[in-house]
C-alpha positions in Angstrom: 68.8 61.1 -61.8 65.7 60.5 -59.9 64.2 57.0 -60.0 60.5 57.2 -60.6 59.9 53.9 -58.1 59.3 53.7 -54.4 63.1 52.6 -53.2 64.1 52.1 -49.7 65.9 55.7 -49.8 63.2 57.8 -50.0 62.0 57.0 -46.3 58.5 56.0 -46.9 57.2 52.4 -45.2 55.5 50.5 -47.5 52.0 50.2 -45.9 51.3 46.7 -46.3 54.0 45.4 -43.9 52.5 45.0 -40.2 54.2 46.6 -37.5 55.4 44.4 -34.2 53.1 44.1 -31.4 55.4 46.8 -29.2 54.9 49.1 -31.7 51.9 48.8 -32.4 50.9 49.0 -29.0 53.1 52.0 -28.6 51.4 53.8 -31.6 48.1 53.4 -29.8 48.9 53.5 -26.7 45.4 55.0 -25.4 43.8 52.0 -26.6 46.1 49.3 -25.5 45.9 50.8 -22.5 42.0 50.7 -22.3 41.8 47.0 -24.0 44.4 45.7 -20.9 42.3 47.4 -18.4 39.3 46.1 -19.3 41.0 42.7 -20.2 41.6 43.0 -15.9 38.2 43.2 -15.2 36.9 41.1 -16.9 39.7 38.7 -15.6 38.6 39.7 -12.0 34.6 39.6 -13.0 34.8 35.8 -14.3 36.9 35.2 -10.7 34.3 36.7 -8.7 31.8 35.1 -10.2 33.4 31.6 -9.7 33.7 32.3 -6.1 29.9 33.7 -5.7 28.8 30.3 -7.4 31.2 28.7 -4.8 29.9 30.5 -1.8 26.4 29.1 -2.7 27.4 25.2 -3.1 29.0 25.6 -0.1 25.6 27.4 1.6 23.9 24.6 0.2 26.1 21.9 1.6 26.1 23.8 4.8 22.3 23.3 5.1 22.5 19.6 3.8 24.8 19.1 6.4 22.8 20.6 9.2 19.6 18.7 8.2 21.5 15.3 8.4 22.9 16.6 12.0 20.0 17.4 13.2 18.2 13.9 12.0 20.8 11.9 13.3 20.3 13.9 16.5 16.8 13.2 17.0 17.5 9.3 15.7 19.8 9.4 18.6 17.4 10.9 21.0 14.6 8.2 20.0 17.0 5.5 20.7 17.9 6.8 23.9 14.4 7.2 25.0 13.3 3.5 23.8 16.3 2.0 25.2 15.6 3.7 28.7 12.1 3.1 28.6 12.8 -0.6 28.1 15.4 -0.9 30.9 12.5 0.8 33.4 10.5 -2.3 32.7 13.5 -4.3 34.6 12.2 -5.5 38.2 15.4 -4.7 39.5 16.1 -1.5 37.7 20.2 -2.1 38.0 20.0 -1.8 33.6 18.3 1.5 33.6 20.2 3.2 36.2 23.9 1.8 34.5 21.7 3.2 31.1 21.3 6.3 33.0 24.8 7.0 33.6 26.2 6.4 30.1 23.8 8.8 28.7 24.6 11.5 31.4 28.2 11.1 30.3 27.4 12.2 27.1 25.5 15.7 27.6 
C-alpha cells in the first residue's frame, strides 16, 4: 500500500523550507566565496578612503599651522627691531646693548 501523499519516507525536502546559513553557503560555495571577498574590499576601500580624507585635513592643518608660525615669527621679528631701535635712541646706550644680549640668546 503506497500512499499517494508526499510523507517524510520518501526522501524528498519539501522546497519551501529555507536551508541554514552553513548550508546554504556550502551549497554555493563559489558565490559565498566571491560575496566575502568582495565584502573585504570593500571593507578595505571605505578604510582607505577614511584615511586619504585624513591625510588631507591633516595637510591642511599642517599648512594652517605653518602660516601662523611663520606670522608669529615675523610679529616677533618686528618687535625686536622696534624695541632695539627704541633702546638706540638712549644717550647712554646701556638698554640697547642689555636688549642686544637677550636677543642673541635666543638665535
Amino acid at each position: 500500500m503506497a500512499s499517494s501523499g508526499g510523507g517524510d519516507g520518501d526522501g524528498v525536502r519539501p522546497t519551501k523550507r529555507p536551508l541554514g546559513f552553513m548550508k546554504h553557503a556550502m551549497a554555493r560555495k563559489d558565490s559565498f566565496i566571491q560575496w566575502f571577498a568582495m565584502t573585504g574590499i570593500l571593507l578595505l576601500s571605505m578604510r582607505s578612503l577614511g584615511q586619504k580624507y585624513r591625510i588631507h585635513s591633516l595637510q591642511e592643518e599642517n599648512y594652517s599651522l605653518q602660516e601662523e608660525h611663520d606670522s608669529l615669527t615675523e610679529r616677533m621679528n618686528n618687535i625686536k627691531r622696534d624695541l632695539l631701535h627704541e633702546a638706540s635712541q638712549e644717550s647712554t646706550g646701556v638698554f640697547a646693548s642689555r636688549l642686544r644680549a637677550l636677543f642673541a640668546d635666543h638665535h
